[in-house]
DRENTORKOL-3810 file (N, C-alpha, C; in nm, 4 decimals):
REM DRENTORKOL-3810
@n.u->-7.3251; n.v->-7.4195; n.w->-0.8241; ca.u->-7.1815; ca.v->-7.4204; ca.w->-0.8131; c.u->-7.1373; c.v->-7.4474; c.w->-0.6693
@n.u->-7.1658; n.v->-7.3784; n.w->-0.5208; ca.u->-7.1647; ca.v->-7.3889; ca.w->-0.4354; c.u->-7.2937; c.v->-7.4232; c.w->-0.3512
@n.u->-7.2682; n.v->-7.5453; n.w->-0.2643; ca.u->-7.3748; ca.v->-7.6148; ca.w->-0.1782; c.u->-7.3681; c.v->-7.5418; c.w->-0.0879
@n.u->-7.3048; n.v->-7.4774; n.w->-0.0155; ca.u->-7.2978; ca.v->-7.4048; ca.w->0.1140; c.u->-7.2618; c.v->-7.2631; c.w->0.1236
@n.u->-7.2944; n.v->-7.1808; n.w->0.2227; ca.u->-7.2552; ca.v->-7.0472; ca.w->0.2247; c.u->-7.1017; c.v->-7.0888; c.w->0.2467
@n.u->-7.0725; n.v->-7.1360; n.w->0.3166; ca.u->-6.9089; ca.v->-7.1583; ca.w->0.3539; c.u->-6.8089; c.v->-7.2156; c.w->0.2077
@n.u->-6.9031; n.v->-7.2785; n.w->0.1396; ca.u->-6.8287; ca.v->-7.2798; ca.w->-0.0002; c.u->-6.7807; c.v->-7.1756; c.w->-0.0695
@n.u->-6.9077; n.v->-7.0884; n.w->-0.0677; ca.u->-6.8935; ca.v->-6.9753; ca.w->-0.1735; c.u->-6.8085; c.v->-6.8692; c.w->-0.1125
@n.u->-6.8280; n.v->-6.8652; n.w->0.0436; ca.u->-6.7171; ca.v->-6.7870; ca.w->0.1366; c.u->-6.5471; c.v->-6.7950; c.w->0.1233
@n.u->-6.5788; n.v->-6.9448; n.w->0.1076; ca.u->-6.4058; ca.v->-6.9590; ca.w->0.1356; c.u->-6.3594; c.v->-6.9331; c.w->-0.0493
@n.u->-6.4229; n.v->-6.9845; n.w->-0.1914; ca.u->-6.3930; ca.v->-6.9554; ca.w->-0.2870; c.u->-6.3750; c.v->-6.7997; c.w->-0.3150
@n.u->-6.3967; n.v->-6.6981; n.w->-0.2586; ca.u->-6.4481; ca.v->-6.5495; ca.w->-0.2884; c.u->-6.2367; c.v->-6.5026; c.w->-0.1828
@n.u->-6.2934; n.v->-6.5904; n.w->-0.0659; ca.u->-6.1194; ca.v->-6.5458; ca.w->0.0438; c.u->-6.0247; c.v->-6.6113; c.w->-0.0601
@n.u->-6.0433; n.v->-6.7443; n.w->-0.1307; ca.u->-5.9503; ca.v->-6.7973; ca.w->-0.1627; c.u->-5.8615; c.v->-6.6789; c.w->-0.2833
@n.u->-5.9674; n.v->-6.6379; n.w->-0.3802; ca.u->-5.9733; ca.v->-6.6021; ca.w->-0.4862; c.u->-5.8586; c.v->-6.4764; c.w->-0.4608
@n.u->-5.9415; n.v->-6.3751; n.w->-0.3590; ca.u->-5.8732; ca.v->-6.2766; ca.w->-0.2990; c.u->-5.7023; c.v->-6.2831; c.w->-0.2255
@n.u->-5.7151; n.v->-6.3970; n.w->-0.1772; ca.u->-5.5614; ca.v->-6.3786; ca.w->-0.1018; c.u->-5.4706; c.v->-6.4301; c.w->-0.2473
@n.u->-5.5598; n.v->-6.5355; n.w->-0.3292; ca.u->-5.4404; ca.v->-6.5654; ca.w->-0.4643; c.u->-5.3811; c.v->-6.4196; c.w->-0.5122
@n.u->-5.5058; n.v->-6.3265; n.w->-0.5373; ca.u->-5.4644; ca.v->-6.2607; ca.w->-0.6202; c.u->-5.3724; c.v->-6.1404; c.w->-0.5574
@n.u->-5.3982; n.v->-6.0934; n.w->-0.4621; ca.u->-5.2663; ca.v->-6.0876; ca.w->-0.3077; c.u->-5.1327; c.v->-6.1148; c.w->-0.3859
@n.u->-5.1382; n.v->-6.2744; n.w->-0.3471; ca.u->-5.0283; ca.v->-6.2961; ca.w->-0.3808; c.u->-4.9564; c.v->-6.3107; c.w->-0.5291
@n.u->-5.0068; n.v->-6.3254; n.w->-0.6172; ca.u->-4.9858; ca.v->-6.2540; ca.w->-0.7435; c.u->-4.9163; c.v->-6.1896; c.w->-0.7577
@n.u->-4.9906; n.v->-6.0608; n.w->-0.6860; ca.u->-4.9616; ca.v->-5.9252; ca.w->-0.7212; c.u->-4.8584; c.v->-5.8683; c.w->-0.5988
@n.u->-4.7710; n.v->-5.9618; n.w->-0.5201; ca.u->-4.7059; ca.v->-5.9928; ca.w->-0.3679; c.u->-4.7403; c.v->-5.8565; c.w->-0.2919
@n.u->-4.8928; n.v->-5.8752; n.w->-0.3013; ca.u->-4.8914; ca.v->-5.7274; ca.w->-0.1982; c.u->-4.9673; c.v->-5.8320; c.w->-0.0398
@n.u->-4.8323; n.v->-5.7452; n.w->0.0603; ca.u->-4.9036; ca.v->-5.8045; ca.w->0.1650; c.u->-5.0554; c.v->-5.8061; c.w->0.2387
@n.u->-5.0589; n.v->-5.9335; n.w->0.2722; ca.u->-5.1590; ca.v->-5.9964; ca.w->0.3583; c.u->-5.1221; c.v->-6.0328; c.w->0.4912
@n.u->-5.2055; n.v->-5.9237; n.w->0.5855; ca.u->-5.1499; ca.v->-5.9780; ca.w->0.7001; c.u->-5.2365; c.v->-6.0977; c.w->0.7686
@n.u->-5.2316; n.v->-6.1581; n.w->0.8772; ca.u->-5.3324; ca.v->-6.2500; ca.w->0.9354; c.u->-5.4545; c.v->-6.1945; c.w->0.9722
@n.u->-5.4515; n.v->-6.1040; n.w->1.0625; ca.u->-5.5861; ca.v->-6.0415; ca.w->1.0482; c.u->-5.6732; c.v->-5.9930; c.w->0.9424
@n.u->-5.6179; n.v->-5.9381; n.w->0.8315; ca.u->-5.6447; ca.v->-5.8925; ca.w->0.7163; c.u->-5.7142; c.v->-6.0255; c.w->0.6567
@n.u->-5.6551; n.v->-6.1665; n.w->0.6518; ca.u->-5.7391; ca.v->-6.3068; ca.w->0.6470; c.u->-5.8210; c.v->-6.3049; c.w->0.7121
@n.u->-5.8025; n.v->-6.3036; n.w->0.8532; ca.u->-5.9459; ca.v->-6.3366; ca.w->0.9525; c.u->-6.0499; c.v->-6.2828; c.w->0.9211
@n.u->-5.9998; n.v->-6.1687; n.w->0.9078; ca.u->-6.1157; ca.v->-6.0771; ca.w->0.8757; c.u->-6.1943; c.v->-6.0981; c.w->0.7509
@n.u->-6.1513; n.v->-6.1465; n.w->0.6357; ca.u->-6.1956; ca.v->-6.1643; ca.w->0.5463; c.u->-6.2864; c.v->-6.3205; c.w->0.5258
@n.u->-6.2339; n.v->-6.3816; n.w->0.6466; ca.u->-6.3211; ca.v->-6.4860; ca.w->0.6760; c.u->-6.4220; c.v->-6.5142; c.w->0.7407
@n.u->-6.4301; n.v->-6.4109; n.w->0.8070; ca.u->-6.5515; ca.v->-6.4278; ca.w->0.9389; c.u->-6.6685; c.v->-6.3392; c.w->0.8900
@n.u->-6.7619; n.v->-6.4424; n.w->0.9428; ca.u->-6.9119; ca.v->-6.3627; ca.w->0.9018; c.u->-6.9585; c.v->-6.4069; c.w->1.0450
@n.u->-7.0906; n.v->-6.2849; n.w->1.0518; ca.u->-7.1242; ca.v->-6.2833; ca.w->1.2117; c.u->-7.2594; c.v->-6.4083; c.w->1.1476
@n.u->-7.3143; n.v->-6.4084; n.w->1.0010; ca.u->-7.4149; ca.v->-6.5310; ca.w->0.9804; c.u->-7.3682; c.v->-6.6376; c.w->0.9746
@n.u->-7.2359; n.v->-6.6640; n.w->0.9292; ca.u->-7.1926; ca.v->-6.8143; ca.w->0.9377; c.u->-7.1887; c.v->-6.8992; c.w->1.0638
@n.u->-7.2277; n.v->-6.9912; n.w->1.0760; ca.u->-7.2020; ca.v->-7.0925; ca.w->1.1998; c.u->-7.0744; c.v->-7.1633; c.w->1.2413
@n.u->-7.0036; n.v->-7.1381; n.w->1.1314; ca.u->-6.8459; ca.v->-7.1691; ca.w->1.1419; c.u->-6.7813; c.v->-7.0811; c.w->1.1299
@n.u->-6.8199; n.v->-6.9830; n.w->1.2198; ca.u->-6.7501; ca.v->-6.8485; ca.w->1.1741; c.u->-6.7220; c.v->-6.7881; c.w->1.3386
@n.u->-6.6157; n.v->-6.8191; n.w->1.4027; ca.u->-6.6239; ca.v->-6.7903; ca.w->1.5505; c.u->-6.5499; c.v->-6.6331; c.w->1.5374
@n.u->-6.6351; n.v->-6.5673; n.w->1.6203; ca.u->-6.5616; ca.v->-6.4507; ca.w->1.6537; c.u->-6.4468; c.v->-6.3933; c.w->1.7844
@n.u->-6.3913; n.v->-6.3115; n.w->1.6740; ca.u->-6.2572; ca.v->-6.2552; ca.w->1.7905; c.u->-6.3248; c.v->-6.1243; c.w->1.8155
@n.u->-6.3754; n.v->-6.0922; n.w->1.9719; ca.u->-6.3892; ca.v->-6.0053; ca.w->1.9665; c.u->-6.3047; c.v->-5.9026; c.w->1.9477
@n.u->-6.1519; n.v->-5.9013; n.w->1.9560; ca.u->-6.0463; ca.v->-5.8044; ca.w->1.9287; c.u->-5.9955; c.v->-5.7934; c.w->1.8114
@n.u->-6.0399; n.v->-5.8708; n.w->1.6978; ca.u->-6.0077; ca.v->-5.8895; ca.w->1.5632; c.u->-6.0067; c.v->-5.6942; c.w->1.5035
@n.u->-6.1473; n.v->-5.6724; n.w->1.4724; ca.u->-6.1142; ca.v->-5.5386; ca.w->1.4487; c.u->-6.0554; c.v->-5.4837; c.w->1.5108
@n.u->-6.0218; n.v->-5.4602; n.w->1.6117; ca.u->-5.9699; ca.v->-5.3880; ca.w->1.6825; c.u->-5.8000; c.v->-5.3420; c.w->1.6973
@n.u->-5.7482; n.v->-5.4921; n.w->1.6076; ca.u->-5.6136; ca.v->-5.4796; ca.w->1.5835; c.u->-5.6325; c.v->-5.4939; c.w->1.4279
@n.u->-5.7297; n.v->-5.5028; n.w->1.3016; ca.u->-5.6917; ca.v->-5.4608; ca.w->1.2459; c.u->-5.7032; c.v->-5.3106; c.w->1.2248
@n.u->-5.8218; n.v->-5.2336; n.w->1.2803; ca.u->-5.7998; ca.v->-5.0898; ca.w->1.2241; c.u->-5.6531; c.v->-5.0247; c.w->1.2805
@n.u->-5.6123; n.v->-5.0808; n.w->1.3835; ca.u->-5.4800; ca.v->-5.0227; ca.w->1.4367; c.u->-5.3345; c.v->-5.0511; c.w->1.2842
@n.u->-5.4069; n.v->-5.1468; n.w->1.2601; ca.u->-5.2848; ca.v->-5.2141; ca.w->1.1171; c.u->-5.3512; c.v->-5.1357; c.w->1.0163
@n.u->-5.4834; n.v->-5.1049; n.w->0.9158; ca.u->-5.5161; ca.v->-5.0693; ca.w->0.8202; c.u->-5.6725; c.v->-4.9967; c.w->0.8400
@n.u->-5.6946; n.v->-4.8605; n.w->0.7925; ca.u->-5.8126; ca.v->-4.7927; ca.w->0.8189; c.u->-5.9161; c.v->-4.8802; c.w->0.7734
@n.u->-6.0455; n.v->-4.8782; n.w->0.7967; ca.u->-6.1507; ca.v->-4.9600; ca.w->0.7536; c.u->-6.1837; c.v->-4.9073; c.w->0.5803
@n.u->-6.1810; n.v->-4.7566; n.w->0.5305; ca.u->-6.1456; ca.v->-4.7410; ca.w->0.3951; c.u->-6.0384; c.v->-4.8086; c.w->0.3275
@n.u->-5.9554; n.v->-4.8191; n.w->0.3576; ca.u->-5.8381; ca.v->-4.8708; ca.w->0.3134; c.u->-5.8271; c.v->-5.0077; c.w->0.3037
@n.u->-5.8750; n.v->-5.1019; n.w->0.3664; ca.u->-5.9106; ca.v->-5.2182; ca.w->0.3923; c.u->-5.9821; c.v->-5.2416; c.w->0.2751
@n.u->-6.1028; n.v->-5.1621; n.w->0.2960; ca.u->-6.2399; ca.v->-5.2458; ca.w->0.2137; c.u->-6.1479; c.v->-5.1869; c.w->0.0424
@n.u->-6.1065; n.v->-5.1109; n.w->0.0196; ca.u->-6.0809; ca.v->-5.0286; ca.w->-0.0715; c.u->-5.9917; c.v->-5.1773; c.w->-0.1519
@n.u->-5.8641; n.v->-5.2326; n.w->-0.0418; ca.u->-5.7617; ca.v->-5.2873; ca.w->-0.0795; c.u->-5.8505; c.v->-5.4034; c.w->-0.1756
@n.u->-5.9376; n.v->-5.4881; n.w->-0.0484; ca.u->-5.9985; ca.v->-5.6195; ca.w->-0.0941; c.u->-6.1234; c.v->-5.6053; c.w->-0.1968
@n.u->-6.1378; n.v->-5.4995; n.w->-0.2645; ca.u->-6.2276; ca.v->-5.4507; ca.w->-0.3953; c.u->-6.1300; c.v->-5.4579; c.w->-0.4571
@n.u->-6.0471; n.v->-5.3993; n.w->-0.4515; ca.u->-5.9211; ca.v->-5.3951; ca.w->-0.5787; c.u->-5.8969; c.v->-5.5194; c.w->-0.6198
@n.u->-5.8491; n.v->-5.6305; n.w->-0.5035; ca.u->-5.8465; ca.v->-5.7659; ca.w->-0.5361; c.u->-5.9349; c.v->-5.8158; c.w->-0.5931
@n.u->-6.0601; n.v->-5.8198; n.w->-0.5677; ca.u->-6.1570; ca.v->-5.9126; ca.w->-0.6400; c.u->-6.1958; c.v->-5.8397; c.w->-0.7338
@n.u->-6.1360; n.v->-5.6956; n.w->-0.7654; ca.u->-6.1845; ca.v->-5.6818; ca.w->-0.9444; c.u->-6.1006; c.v->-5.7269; c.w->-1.0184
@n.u->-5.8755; n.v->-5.7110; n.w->-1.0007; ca.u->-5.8691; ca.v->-5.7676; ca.w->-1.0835; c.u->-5.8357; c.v->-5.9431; c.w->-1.0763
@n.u->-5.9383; n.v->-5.9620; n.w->-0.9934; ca.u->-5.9268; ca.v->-6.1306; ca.w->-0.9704; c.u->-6.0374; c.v->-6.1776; c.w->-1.0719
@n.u->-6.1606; n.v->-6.1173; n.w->-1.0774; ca.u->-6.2395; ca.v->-6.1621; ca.w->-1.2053; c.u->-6.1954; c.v->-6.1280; c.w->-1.2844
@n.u->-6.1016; n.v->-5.9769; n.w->-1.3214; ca.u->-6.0718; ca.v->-5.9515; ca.w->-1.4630; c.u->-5.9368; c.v->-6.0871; c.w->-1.4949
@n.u->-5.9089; n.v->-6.1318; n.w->-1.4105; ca.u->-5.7752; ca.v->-6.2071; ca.w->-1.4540; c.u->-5.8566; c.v->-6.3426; c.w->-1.4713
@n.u->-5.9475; n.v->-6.3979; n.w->-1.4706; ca.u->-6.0443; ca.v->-6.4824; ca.w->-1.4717; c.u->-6.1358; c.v->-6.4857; c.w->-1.5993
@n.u->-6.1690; n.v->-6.3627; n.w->-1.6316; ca.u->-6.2450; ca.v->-6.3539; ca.w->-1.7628; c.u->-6.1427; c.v->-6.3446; c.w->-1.8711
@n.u->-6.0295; n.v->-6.3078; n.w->-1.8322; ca.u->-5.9251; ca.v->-6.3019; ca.w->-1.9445; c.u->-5.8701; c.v->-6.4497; c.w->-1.9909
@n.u->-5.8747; n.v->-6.5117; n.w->-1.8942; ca.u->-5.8271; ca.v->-6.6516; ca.w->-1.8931; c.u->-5.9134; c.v->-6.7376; c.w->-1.9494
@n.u->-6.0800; n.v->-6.7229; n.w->-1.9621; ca.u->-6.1506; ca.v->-6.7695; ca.w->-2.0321; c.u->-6.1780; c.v->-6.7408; c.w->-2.1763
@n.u->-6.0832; n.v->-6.6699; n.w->-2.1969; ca.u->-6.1688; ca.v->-6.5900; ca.w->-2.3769; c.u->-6.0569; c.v->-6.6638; c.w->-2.4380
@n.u->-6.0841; n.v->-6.6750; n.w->-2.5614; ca.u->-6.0668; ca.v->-6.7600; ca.w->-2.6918; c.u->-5.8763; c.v->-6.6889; c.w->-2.7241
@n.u->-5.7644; n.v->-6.7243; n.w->-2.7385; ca.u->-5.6461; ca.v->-6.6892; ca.w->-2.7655; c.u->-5.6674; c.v->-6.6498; c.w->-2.9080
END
């Protein structure tokens, strides 16, 4: 399905900020960055102050907590969309 780590990276952010917006719960920019950057990717440049202004915006529980919520009901809205009417 995906040739590259950066494929499957950006389909997983994409998936997540749709369902964000869906559901219009805010996304801030860092809250993106963050969800984009990997310290293994090679296209993945780091801010070193990135965390640093987001834990000031959202606890690191709260964070990881938010973007689980998204990508569960982003597959559940995905598997629903595939089953037979």
């Amino acid at each position: 399905m995906f040739s590259t780590q950066t494929e499957a990276r950006r389909f997983f952010t994409d998936r997540v900020i749709w369902q964000a917006e869906a559901e219009r719960i805010a996304f801030s920019d860092d809250e993106r960055q963050m969800l984009l950057w990997s310290e293994s990717a090679s296209d993945s440049v780091a801010d070193p102050e990135l965390a640093h202004r987001l834990s000031a915006e959202i606890s690191d529980a709260d964070y990881e907590s938010k973007i689980a919520g998204l990508i569960q009901r982003s597959f559940a809205a995905d598997i629903a969309a595939d089953l037979p009417q």
